[in-house]
N, C-alpha and C positions, 0 to 999 in steps of 0.2 A: 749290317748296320751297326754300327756305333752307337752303346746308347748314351746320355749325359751322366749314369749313376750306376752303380751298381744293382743287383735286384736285391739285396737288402738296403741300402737309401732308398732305391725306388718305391718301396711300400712305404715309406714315410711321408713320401712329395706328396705336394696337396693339389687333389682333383680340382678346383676349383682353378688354379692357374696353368693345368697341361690340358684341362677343357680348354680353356678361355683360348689357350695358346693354338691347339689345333684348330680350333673356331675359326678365328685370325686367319691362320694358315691356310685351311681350306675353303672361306668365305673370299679371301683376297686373292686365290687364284684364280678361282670362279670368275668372280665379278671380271679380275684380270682380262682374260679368256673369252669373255662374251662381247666385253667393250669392243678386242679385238675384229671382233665380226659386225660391228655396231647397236649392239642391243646393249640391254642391261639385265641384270639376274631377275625382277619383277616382269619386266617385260618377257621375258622369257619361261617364268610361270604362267602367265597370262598365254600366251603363244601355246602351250603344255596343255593347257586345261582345256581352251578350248581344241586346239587339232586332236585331243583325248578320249572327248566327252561322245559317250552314245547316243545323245540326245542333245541338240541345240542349247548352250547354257546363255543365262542372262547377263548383263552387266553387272545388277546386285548377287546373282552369284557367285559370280568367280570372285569378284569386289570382295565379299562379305567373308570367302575362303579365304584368298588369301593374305587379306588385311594383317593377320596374325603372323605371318610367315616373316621370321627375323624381328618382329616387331615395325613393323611396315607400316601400317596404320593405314585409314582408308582413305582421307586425300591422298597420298603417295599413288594408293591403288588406281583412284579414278584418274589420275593425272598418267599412269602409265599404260592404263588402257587407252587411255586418248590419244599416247603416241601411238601405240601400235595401229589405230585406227587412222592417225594419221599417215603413216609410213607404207600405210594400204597393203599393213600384213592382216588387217582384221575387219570385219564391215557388222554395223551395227542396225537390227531392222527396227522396226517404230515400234517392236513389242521388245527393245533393250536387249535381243537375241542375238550374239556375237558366231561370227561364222568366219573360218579364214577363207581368204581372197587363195588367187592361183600363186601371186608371188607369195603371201604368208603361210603355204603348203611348200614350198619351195625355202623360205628362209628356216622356217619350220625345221625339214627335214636338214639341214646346214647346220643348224643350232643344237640339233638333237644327238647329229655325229659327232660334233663336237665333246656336247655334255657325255657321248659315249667315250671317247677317249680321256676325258677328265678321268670320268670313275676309272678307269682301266689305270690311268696315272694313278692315284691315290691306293688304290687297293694292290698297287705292285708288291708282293711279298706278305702279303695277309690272307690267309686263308678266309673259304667263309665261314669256316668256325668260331677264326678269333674274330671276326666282325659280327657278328651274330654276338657273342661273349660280350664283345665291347659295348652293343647296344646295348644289350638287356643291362651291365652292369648299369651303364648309363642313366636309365628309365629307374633301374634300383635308385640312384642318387635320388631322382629329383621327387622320387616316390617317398624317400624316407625323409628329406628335409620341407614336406610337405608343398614341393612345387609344382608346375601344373604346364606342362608339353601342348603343343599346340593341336593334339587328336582330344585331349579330354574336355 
């Protein structure tokens, strides 16, 4: 690969726009990619969380998790559970307990091969060293300009 700078300009570019720019990048393929198969990236965390969960999750939970994911917010969230329940990947019991159906094990596992080949695209020619590296610098960032990740 080509890079756009040499590795001395490169220590000088500013994290702030080769973040935003990967971001971009790998947010807009995603979403790309999943449209493809007819979902969206929220519905497809939702789809995640529960075919995941050991134990039956709620509406308010998965709701309440992912709400933060991208900055989603949580109308977003209930309005995308409501499609997946409409689309009859998901069934919801009278205690707000979400459970996928036989096709939402089925779209499920489509959606899932998919998000596998995504990662396998993205990570082509990156060790997981330098991804490992890349996070933690990462989490360095947001750790020193006192910002705040969606686990803390």
């Amino acid at each position: 690969m080509e890079y756009s700078h040499s590795d001395t300009e490169l220590i000088k570019q500013p994290i702030g726009y080769w973040s935003w720019a990967a971001y971009k990048a790998v947010v807009t393929r995603i979403r790309a990619a999943l449209a493809g198969i007819g979902t969206t990236q929220p519905q497809w965390w939702v789809l995640a969380q529960v075919a995941r969960a050991d134990t039956p999750k709620t509406r308010e939970e998965v709701s309440r998790l992912l709400q933060n994911y991208l900055e989603t917010g949580p109308e977003t969230m209930e309005s995308e559970i409501d499609t997946t329940i409409a689309q009859g990947w998901i069934t919801e019991d009278t205690d707000g307990h979400l459970a996928l159906t036989t096709r939402g094990r089925a779209f499920y596992d489509k959606a899932a091969a998919l998000q596998d080949e995504l990662w396998t695209e993205r990570h082509a020619g990156v060790s997981d060293e330098e991804y490992l590296t890349t996070l933690q610098v990462l989490q360095r960032f947001i750790h020193n300009t006192g910002g705040k990740a969606w686990h803390h």
